[in-house]
C-alpha positions as CSV (number, residue, x, y, z in Angstrom):
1,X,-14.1,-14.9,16.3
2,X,-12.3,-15.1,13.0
3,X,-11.3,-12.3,10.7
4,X,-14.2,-12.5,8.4
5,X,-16.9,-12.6,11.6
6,X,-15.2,-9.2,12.8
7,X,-15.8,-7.7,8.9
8,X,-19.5,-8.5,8.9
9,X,-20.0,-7.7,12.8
10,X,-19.0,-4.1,12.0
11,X,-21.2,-3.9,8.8
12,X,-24.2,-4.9,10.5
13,X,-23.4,-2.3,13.1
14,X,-22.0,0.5,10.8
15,X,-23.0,0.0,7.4
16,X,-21.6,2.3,5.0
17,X,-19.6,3.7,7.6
18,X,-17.2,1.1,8.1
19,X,-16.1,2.2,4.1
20,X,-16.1,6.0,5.2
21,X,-13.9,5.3,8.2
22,X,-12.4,1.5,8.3
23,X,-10.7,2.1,5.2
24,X,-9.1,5.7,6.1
25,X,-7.7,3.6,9.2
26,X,-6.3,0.7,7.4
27,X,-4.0,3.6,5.9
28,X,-3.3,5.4,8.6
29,X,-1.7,1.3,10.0
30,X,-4.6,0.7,11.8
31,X,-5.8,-1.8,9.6
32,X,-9.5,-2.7,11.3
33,X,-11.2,-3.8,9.5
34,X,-8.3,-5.4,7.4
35,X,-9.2,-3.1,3.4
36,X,-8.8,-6.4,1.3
37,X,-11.4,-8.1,3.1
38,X,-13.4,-5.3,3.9
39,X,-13.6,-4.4,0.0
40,X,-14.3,-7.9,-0.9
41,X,-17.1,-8.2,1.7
42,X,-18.7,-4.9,0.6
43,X,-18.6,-6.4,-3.0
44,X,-20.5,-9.6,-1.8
45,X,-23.0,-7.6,0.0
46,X,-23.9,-5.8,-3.4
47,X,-23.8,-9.0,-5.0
48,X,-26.5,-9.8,-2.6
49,X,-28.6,-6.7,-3.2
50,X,-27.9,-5.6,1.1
51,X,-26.1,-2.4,-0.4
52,X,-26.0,-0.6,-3.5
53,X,-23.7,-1.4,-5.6
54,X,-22.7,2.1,-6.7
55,X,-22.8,3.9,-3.1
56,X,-21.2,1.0,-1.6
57,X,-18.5,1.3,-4.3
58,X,-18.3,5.5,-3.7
59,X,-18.0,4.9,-0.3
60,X,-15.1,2.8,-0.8
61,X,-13.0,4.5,-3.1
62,X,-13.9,8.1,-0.7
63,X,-12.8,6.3,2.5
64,X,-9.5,4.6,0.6
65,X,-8.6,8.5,-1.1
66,X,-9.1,9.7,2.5
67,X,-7.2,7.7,4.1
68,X,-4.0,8.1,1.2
69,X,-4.6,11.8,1.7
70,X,-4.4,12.3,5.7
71,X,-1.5,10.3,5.5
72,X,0.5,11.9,2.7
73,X,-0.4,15.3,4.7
74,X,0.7,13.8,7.8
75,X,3.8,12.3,6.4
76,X,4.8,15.7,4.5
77,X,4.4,18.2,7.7
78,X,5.3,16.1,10.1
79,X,8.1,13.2,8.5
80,X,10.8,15.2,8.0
81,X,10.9,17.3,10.8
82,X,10.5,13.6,12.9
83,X,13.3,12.6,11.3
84,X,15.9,15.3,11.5
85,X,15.3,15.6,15.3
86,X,14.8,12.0,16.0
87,X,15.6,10.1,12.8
88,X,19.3,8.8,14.5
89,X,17.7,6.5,16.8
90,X,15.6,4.9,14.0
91,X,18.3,4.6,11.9
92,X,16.9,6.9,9.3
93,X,19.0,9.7,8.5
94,X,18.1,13.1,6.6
95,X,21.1,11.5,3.6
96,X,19.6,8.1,3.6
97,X,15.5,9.7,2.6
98,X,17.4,11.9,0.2
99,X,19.0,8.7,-1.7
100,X,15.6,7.1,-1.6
101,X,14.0,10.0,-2.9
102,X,16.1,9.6,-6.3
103,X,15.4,6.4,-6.2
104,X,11.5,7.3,-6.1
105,X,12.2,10.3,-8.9
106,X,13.6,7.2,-10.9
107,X,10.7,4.3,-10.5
108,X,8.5,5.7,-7.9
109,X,5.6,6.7,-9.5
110,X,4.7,3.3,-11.6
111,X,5.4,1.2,-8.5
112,X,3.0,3.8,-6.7
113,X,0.2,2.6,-8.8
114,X,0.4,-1.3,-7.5
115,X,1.8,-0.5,-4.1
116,X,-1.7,-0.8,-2.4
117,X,-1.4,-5.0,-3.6
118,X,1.7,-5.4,-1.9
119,X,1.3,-6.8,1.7
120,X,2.2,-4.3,4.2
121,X,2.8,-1.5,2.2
122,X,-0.4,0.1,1.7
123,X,-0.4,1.2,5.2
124,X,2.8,2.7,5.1
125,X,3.3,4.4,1.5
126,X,1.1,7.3,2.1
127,X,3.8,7.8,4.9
128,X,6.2,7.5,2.8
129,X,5.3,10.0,-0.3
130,X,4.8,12.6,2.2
131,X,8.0,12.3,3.7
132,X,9.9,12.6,0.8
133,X,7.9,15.3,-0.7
134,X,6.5,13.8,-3.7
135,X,3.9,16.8,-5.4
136,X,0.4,16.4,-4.4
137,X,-0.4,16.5,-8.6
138,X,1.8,13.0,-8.5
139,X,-0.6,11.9,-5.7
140,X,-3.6,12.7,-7.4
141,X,-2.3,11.5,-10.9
142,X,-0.9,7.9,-9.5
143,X,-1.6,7.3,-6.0
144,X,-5.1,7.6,-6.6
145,X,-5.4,5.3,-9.2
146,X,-3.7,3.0,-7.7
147,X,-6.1,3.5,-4.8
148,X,-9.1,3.6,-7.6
149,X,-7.6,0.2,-9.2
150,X,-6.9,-1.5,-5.5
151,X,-11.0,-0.7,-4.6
152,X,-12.2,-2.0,-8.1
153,X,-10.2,-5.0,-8.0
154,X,-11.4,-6.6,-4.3
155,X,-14.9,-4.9,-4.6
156,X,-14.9,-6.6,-8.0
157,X,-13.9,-9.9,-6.2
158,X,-16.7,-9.9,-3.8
159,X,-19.3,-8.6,-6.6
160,X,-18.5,-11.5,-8.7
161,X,-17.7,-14.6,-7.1
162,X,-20.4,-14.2,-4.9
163,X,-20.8,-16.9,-2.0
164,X,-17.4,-17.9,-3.2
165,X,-15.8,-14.9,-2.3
166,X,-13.6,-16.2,1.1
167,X,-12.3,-19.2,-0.7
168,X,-11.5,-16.5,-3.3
169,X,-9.7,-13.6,-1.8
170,X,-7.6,-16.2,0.7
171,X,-6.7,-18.0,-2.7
172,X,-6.0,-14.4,-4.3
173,X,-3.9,-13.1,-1.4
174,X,-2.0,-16.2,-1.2
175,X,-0.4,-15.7,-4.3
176,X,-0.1,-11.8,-4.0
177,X,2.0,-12.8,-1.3
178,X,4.3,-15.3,-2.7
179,X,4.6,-13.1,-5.8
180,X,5.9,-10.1,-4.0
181,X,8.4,-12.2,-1.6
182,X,9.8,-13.7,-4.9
183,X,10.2,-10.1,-6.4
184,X,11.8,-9.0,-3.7
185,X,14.3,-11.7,-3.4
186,X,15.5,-11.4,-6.5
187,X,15.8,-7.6,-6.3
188,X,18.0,-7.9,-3.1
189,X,19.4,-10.8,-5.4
190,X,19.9,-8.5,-7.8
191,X,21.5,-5.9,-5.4
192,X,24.2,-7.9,-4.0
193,X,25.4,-9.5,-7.4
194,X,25.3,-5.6,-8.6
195,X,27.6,-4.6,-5.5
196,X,30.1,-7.3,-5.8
197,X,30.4,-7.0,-9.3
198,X,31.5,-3.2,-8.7
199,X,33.9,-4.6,-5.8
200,X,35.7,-7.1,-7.9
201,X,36.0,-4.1,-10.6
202,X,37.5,-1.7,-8.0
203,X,39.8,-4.3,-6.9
204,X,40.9,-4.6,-10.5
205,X,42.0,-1.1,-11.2
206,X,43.5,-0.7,-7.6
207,X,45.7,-3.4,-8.3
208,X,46.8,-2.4,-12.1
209,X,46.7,1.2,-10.8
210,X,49.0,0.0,-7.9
């Protein structure tokens, strides 16, 4: 049974409930049903008149905010105490969230609004906000409409390619993909050309200072 026979196994079974429940587990890293395919699915069945476009769509973006909500609650009362008491065998020290958090004071909240898009992230960023204490008005403002944007885009998918809408969201996630991977090889690009630039230049005034 392939990926897409599981997504419309559970909507014959569930119905709107695989929106109210699927999607908050796709956050939460358990993604079945996977959310890209599930939205894009629930878009073809409106396109086909099974659901309602406008509940189906409700449903979707309730189950997605859930699902960014229980885990931004569960990363902020849980994640830091996790990590002071057991963050040294993950590698993840108290010093090392606090440098990311100014990193996230810096850029966080734009990226926030297309982090859902980026392969392997969605399931973890909700996580991640919590943990560094972002301010639930940030969460509202940005993560939810980036959860808002993420549920029109793939429900719009299904909706509007139609019969087409496999051969569409493979195509689609394909290049999300490829796009991300090349952003983030030239940020760690980027990075290490940043670093060794500030080596050579300590070098420099270490040996005219010495």
């Amino acid at each position: 049974m392939n990926l897409f026979e599981v997504v419309e196994g559970l909507f014959e079974q569930y119905g709107y409930l695989v929106l109210l429940i699927g999607l908050p587990l796709d956050f939460i890293a358990l993604p079945i049903p996977p959310g890209n395919s599930t939205l894009t699915y629930t878009g073809f069945l409106a396109y086909k008149g099974i659901m309602g476009p406008a509940p189906a769509f409700l449903s979707a973006v309730f189950g997605a905010v859930a699902g960014l909500t229980v885990t931004y609650l569960l990363g902020y009362k849980l994640g830091m105490p996790l990590i002071e008491r057991y963050g040294k065998w993950l590698f993840l020290k108290p010093s090392l969230i606090q440098k990311t958090q100014l990193y996230y004071d810096k850029y966080g909240n734009k990226l926030l609004l297309i982090s859902f898009f980026i392969p392997g992230v969605r399931q973890f960023i909700g996580y991640f906000i919590g943990i560094i204490r972002v301010p639930y008005r940030t969460v509202m403002l940005y993560g939810y409409a980036g959860v808002l944007s993420w549920v029109a885009f793939f429900f719009g998918l299904g909706y509007i390619f139609g019969e087409q809408w496999q051969y569409i969201l493979n195509l689609i996630e394909f290049y999300l993909k490829a796009f991300f991977i090349a952003i983030a090889f030239l940020l760690v690009a980027l990075f290490l050309h940043n670093r060794l630039r500030k080596q050579k230049r300590k070098k420099k005034s270490e040996a005219a200072g010495g």
